[in-house]
N, C-alpha and C positions, 0 to 999 in steps of 0.2 A: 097461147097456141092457136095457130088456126082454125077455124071454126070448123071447116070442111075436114081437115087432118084430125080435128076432136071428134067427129061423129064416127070417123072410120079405126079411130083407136078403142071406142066407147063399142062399136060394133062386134070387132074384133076379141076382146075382154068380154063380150057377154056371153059369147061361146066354151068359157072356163068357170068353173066354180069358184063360189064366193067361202072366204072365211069371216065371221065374227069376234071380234074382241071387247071385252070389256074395257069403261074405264081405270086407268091402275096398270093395266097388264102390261108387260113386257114382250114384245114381240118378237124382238132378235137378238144378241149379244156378238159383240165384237169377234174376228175370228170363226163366225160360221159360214159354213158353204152356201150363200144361196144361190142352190142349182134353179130357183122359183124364181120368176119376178111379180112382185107382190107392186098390187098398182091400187088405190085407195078411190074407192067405189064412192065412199060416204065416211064421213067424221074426220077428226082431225089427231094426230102425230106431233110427237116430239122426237128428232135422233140428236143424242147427246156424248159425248165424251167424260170419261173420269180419270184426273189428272191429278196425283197425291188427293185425293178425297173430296176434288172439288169436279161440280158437273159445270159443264160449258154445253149448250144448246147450240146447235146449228140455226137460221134465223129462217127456218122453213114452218109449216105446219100442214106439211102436204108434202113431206121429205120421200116417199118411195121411189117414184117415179127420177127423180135424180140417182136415185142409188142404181134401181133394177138400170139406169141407162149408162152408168158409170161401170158397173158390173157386167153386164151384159156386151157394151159397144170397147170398153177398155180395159179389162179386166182388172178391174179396183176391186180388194177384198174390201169385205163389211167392214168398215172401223167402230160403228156407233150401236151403243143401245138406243132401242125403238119403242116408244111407250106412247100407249095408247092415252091421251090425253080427254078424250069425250069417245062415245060408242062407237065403234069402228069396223066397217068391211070392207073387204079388199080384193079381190082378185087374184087367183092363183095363177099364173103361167107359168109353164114350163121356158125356161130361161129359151132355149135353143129354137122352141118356137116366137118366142118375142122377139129373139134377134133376126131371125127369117122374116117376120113382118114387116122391122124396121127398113133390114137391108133390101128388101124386092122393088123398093120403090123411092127414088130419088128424091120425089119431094118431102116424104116420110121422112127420110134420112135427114135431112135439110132442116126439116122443124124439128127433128128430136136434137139433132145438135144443137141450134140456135137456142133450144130449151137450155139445155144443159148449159152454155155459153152465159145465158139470163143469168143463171142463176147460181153461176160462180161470181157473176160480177156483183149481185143483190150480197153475197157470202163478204166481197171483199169490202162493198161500202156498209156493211152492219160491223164488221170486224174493224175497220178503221176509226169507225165511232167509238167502238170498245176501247183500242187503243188511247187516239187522240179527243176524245170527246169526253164533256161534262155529265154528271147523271140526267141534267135535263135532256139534253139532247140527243144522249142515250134512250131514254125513255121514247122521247120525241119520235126517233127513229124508228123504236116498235113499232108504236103503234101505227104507224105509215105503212112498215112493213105489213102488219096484222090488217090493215085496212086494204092493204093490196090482194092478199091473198084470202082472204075470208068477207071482205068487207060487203052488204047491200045496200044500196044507193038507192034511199027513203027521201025524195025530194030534195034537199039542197043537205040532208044529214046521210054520215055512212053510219048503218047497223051493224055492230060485230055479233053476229047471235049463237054466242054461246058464252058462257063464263070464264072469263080471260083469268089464268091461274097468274096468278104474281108471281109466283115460286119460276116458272117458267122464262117469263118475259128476263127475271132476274138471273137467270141460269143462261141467257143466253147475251143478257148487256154486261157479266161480270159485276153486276151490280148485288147488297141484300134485296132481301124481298121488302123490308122495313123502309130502304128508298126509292123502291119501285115504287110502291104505295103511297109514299109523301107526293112523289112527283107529281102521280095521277091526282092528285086529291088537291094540287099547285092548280095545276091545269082544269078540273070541273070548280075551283073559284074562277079561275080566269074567264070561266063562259065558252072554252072550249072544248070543251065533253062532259056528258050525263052519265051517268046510271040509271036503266029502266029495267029494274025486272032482274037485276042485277049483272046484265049485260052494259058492256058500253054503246053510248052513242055518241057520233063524232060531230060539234054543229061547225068547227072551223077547220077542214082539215089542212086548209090553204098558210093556217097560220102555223099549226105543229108542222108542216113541213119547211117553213119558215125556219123555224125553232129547231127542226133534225138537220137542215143546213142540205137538202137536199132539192 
C-alpha cells in the first residue's frame, strides 16, 4: 500500500480502540455479523476454512484488512475462522465509519481496491500451487509468500521473526505438517535457509523463488 495512504489509514485507526488477543484464540467464526472492521495493529493471523474436518488456510497472515474490505466495500459474509497465531491487536472500527473513510476519498478508494485485487491474485497463485504443484514447490511458495508479508531485509538475508508453525504453512499448501518439515530441513541442507533462534532465516531467496516457479 502506499506509504502516504498507510499513514492516513494508520492515523485514522488510532482514533478507535484496540483489542488484545492471545496466542491460540479464536477470533471470529464463520457466519458472524461483523458490523466491526477489525484491522491488525500488531501480530500475525490465520483465516481458515473447515471442510469434512480438514482446515485449508488462506495464504495471508495479516488476513483482516481483506475481510473488513470484502465486507465492508462488498458485502461478503465472514466465511473463515480467525486464529490468533502469535500476540495480537487490532483495532476496532465501526464498519459504517470505515466505509465512510474509504469512500470520501478517491485515491483511498483506489489503493483499498488495488489491495484487495493484490491479494486475490497472491490467493489464486498459492491455490494453483496447491493444485498443480509438487510439495517442493509448495513449500517453496510459502515461504516467498511468508517472506513477502512478514519478511526483514538483514543485508542480502530475509528474517522471518517469529516462529513459523508448520501446522499452518501445512493447512494452507494442503500438505502434512510431516512434509512441510522435510521440505524445510531439504532446503537449510541446500544453504538456502537457517534457523536462528528458531526463527527462519532466508540467505537465497532468489533461488526458493526459482523453486516456487514464481
Amino acid at each position: 500500500m502506499n506509504e502516504k495512504i498507510k499513514k492516513q489509514f494508520e492515523l485514522f485507526f488510532s482514533k478507535f480502540e484496540t483489542i488484545k488477543y492471545k496466542k491460540g484464540q479464536i477470533l471470529f467464526r464463520p457466519g458472524e455479523n461483523l458490523n466491526t472492521a477489525y484491522i491488525e495493529k500488531s501480530g500475525l493471523l490465520r483465516a481458515y476454512i473447515v471442510n469434512a474436518g480438514k482446515e485449508t488456510s488462506l495464504p495471508n497472515l495479516r488476513p483482516l484488512f481483506f475481510c473488513a474490505g470484502m465486507n465492508g466495500l462488498y458485502k461478503k459474509p465472514n466465511r473463515y475462522f480467525v486464529e490468533a497465531i502469535t500476540t495480537v491487536e487490532l483495532w476496532a472500527v465501526p464498519m459504517d465509519e470505515f466505509v465512510k473513510f474509504i469512500e470520501k476519498d478517491e485515491k483511498i478508494l483506489n489503493e483499498v481496491n488495488k489491495k484487495l485485487i493484490d491479494e486475490l491474485l497472491d490467493l489464486s497463485i498459492i491455490w494453483r500451487q496447491i493444485v498443480a504443484g509438487d510439495a517442493k514447490s509448495k513449500v517453496a511458495g510459502l515461504i516467498c509468500m511468508i517472506a513477502k508479508e512478514v519478511g526483514e531485509e538483514k543485508g542480502n538475508e530475509i528474517l522471518i521473526n517469529f516462529n513459523t508453525p508448520h501446522r499452518v504453512m501445512a493447512s494452507i499448501a494442503g500438505l502434512t505438517r510431516e512434509t512441510v518439515t522435510l521440505q524445510i530441513l531439504k532446503f537449510q541442507k541446500q544453504g538456502y535457509l537457517y534457523n536462528k533462534k528458531r526463527k527462519m532465516v532466508i540467505k537465497n531467496i532468489e533461488k526458493i523463488k526459482e523453486i516456487a516457479k514464481i
